[in-house]
N, CA, C and O atoms as a MOPAC input file, in Angstrom:
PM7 MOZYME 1SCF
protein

 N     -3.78500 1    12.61000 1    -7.36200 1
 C     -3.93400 1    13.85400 1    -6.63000 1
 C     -3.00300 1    13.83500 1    -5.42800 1
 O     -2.89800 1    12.93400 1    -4.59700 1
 N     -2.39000 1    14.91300 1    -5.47900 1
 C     -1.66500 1    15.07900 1    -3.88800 1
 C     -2.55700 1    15.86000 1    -2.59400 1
 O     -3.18500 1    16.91800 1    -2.60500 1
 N     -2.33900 1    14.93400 1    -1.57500 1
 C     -3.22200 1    15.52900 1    -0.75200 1
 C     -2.85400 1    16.39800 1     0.82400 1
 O     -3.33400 1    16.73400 1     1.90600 1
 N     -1.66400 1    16.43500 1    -0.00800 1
 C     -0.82200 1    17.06500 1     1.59200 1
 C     -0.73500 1    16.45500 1     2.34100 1
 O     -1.20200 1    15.32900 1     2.16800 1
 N     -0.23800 1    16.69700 1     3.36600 1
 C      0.79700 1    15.87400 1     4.39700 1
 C      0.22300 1    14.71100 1     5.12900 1
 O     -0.94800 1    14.80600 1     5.49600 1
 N      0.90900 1    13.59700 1     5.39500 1
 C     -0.04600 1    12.49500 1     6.09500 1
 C      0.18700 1    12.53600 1     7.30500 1
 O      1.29500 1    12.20300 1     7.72700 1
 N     -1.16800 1    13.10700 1     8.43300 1
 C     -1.10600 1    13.44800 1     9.71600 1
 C     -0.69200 1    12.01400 1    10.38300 1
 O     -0.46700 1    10.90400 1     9.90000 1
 N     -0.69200 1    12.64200 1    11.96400 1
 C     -0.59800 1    11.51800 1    12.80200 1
 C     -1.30500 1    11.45400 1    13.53700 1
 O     -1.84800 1    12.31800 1    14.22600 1
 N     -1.44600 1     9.87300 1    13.46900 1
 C     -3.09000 1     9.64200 1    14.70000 1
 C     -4.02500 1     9.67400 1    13.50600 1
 O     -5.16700 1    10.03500 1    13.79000 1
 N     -3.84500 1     9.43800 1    12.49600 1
 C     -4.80700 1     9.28000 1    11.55000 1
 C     -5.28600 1     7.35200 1    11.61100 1
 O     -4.41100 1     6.57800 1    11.22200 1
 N     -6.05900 1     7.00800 1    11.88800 1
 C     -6.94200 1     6.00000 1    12.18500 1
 C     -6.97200 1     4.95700 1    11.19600 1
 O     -7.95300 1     4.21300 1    11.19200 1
 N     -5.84500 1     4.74400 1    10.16900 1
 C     -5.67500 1     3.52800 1     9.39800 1
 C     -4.65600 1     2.72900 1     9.52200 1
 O     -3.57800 1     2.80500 1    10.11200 1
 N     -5.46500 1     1.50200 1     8.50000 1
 C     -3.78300 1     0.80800 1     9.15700 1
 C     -2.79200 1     0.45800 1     7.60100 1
 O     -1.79000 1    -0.24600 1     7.47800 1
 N     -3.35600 1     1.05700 1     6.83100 1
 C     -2.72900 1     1.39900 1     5.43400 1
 C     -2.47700 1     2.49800 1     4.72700 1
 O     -3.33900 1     3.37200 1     4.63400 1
 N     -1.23200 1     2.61900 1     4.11100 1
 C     -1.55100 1     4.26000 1     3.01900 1
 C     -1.00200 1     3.57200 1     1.92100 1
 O     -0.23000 1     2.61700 1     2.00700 1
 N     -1.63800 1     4.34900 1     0.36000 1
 C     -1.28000 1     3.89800 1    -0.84000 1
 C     -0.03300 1     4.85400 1    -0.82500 1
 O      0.18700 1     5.61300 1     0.11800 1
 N      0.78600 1     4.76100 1    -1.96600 1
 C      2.28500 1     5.68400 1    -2.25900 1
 C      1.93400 1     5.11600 1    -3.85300 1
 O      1.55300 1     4.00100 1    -4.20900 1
 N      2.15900 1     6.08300 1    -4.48000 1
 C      2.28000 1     5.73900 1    -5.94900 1
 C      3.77600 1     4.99100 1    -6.93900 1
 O      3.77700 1     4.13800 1    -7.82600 1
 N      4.92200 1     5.77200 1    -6.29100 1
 C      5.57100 1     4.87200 1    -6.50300 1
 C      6.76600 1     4.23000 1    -5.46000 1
 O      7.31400 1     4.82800 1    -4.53400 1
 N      6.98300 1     2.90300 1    -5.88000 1
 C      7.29300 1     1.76900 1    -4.36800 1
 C      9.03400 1     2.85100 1    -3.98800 1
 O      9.40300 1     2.87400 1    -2.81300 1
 N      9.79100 1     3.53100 1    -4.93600 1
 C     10.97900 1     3.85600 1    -4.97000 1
 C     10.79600 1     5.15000 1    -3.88300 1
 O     11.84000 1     5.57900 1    -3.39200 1
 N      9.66000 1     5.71900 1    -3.53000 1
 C      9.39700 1     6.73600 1    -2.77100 1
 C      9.28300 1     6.48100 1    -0.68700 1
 O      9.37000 1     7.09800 1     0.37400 1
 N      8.99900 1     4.90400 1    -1.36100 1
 C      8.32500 1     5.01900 1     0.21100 1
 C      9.47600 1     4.96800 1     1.47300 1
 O      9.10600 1     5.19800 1     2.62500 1
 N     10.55300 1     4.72600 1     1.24000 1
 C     11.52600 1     5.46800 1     2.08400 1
 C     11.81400 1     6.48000 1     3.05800 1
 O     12.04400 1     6.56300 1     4.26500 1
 N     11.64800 1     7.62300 1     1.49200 1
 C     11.69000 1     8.84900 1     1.93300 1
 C     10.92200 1     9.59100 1     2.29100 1
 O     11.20300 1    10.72200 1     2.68700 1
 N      8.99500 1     8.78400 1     2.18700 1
 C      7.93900 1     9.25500 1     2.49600 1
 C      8.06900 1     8.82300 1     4.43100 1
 O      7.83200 1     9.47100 1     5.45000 1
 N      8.44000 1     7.76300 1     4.22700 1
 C      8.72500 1     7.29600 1     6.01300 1
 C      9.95300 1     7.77400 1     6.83800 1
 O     10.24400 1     7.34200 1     7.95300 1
 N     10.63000 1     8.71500 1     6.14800 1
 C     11.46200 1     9.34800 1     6.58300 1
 C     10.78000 1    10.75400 1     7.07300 1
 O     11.25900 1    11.29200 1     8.07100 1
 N      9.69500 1    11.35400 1     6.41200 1
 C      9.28900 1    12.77000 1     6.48000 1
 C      8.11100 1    12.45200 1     7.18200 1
 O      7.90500 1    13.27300 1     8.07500 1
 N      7.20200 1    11.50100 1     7.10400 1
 C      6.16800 1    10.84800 1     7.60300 1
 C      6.07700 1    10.29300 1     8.95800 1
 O      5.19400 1     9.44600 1     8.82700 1
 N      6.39100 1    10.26800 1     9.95900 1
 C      6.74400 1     9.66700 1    10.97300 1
 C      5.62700 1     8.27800 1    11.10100 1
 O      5.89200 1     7.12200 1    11.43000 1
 N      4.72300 1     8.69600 1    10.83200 1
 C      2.96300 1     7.62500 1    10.56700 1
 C      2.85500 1     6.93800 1     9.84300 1
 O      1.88900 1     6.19700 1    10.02700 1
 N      3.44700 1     6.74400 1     8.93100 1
 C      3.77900 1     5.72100 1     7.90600 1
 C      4.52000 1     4.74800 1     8.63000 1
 O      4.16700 1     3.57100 1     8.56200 1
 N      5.33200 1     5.02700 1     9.19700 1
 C      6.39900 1     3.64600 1     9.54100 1
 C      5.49000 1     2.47400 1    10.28600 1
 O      6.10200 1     1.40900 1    10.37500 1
 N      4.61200 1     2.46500 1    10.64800 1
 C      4.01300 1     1.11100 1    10.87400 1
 C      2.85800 1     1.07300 1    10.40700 1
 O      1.85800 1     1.01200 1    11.12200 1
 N      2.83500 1     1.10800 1     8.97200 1
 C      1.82800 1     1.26400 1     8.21400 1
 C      1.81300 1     0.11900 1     7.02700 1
 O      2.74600 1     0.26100 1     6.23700 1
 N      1.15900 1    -0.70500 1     6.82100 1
 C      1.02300 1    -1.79400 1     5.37300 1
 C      1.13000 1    -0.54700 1     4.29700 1
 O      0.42600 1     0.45300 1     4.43600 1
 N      2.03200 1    -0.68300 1     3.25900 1
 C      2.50600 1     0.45800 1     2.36700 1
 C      1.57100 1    -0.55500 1     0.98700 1
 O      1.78500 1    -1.73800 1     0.72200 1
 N      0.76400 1     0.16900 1     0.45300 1
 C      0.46800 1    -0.38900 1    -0.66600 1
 C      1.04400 1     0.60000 1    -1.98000 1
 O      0.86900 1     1.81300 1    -2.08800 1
 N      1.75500 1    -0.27500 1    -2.90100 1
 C      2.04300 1     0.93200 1    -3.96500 1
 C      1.43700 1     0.68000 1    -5.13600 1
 O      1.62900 1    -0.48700 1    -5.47700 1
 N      0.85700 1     1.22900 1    -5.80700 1
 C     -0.09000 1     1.38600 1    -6.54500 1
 C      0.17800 1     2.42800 1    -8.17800 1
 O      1.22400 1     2.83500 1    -8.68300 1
 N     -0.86900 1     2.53400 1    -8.49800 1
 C     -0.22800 1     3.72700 1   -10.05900 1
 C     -1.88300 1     3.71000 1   -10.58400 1
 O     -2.58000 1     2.69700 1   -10.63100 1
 N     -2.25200 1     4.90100 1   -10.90700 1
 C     -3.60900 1     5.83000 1   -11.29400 1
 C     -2.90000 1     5.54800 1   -13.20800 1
 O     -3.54700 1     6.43500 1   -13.76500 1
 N     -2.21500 1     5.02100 1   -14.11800 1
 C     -1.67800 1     5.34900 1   -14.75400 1
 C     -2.12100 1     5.59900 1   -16.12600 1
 O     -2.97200 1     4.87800 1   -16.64700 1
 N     -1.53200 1     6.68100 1   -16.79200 1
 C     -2.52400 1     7.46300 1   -17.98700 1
 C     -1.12700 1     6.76000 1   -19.20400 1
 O     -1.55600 1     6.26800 1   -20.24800 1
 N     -0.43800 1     6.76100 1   -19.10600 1
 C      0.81600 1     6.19200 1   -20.02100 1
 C      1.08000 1     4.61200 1   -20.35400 1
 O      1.71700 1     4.29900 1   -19.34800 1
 N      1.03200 1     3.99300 1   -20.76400 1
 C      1.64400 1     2.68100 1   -20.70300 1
 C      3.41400 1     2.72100 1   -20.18300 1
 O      4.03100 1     1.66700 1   -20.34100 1
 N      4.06000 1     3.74400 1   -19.67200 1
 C      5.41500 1     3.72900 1   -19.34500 1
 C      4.79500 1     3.52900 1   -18.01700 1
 O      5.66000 1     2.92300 1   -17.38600 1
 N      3.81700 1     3.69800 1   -17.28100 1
 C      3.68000 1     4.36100 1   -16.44700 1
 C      2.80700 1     3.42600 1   -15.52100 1
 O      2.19900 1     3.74900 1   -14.50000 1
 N      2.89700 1     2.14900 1   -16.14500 1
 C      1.81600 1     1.05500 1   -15.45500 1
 C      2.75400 1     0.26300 1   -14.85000 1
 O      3.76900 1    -0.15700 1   -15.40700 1
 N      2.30800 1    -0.02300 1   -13.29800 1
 C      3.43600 1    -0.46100 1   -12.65700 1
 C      3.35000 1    -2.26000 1   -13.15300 1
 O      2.33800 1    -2.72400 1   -13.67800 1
 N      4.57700 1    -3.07500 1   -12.86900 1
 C      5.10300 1    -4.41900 1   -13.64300 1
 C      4.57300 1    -5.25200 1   -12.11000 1
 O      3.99600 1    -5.03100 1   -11.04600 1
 N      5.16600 1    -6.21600 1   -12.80800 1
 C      4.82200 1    -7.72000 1   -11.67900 1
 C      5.36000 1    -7.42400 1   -10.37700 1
 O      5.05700 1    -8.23700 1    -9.50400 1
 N      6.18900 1    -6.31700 1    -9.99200 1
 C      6.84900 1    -6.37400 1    -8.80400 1
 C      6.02000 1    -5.97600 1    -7.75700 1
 O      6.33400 1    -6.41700 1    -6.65100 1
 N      4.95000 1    -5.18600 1    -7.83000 1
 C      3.86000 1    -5.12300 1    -6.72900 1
 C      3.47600 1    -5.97300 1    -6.80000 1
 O      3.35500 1    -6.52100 1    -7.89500 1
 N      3.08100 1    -6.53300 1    -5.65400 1
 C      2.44200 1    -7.88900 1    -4.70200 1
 C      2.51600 1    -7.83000 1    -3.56600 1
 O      3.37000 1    -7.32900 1    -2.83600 1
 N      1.03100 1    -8.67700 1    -3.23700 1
 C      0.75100 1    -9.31400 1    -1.79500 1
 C      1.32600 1   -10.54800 1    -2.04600 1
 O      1.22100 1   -11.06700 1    -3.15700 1
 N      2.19500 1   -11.31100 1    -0.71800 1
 C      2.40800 1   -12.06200 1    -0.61200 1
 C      1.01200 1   -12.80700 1     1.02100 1
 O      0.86400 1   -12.73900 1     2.24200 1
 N      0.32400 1   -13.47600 1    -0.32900 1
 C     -0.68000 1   -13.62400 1     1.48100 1
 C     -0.76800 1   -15.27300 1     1.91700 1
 O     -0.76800 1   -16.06300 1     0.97200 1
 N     -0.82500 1   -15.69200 1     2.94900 1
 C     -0.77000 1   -17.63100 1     3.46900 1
 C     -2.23500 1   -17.77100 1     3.04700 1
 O     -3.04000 1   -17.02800 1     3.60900 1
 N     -2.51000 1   -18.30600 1     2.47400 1
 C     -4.40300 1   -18.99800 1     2.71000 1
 C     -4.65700 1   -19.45300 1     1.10700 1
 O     -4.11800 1   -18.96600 1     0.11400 1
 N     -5.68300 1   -20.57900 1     1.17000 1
 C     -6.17000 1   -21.13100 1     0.56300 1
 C     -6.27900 1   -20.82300 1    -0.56300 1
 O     -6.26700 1   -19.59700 1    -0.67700 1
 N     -6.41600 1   -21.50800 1    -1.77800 1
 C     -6.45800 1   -21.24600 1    -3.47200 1
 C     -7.95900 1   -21.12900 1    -3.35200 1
 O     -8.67300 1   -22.06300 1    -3.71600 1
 N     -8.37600 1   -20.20500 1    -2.94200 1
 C     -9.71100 1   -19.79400 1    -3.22000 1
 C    -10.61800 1   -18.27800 1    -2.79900 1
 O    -10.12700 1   -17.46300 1    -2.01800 1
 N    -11.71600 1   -18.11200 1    -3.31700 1
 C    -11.92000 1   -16.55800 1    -3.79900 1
 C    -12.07300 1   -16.13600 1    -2.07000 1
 O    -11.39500 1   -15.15000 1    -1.78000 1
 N    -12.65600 1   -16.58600 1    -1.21400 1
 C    -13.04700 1   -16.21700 1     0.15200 1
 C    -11.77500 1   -15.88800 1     1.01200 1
 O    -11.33800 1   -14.97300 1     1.71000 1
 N    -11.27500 1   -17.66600 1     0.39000 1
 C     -9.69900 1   -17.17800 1     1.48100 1
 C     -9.09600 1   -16.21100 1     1.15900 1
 O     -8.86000 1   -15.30100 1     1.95300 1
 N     -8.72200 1   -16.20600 1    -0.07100 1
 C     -8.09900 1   -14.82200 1    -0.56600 1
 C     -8.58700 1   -13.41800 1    -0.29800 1
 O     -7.79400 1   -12.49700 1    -0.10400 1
 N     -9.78700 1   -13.27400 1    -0.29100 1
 C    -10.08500 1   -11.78400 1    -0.28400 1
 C    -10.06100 1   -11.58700 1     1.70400 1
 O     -9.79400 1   -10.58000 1     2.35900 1
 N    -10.32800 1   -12.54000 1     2.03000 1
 C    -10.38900 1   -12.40000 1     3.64200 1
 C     -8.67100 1   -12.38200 1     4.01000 1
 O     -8.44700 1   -11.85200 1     5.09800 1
 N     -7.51400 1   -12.84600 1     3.31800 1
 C     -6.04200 1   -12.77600 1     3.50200 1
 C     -5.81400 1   -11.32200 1     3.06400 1
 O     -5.09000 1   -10.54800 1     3.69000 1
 N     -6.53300 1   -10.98500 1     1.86300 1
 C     -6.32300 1    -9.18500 1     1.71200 1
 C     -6.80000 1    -8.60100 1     2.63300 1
 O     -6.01000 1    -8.12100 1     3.44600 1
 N     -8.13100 1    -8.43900 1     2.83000 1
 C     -8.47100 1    -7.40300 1     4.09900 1
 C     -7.53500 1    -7.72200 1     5.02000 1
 O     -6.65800 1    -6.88400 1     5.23000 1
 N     -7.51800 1    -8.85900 1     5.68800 1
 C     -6.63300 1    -8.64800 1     7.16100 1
 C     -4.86100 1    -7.99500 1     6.93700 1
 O     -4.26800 1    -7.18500 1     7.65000 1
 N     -4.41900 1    -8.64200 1     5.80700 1
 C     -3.40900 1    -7.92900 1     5.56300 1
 C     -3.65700 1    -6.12400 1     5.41800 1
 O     -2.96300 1    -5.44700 1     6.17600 1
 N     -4.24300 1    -5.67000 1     4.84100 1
 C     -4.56500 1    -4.19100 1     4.80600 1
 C     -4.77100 1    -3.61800 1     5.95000 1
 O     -4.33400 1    -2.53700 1     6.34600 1
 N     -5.77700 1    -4.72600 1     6.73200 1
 C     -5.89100 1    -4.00900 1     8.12000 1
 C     -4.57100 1    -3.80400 1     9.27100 1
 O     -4.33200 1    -2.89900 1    10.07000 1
 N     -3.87600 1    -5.05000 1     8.95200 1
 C     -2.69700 1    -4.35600 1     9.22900 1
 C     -2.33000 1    -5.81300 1    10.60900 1
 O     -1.33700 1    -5.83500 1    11.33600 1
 N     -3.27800 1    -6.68400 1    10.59900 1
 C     -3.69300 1    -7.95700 1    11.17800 1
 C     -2.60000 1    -9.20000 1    10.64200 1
 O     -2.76000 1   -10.36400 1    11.01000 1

């Protein structure tokens, strides 16, 4: 879904973009995006259309389920 324009002063410290080739020009028109953790993501109904290995978190912490999910949140939060 498109949801119209992404205000400013909007109170996160992440926005999804569907695809990673956009987010450029979304932070070009976006002024609020630019210090934003960009997650890119895909809703996808196609198998053309499922994004490949190149999305990733790169996160520091431990081979395990706690460290990891506590290295995602803080990364999202923007920490």
């Amino acid at each position: 879904a498109v949801l119209g324009t992404y205000p400013d002063g909007l109170p996160v410290s992440a926005a999804e973009i569907k695809a990673k080739s956009l987010c450029a020009r979304y932070a070009e028109n976006y002024s609020a995006l630019k210090n934003k953790v960009i997650v890119s993501s895909s809703d996808a109904h196609y198998l053309w259309d499922i994004n490949e290995k190149e999305n990733f978190f790169e996160l520091e912490c431990a081979d395990a389920a706690d460290s990891i999910r506590r290295a995602l949140l803080n990364k999202l939060r923007g920490e």
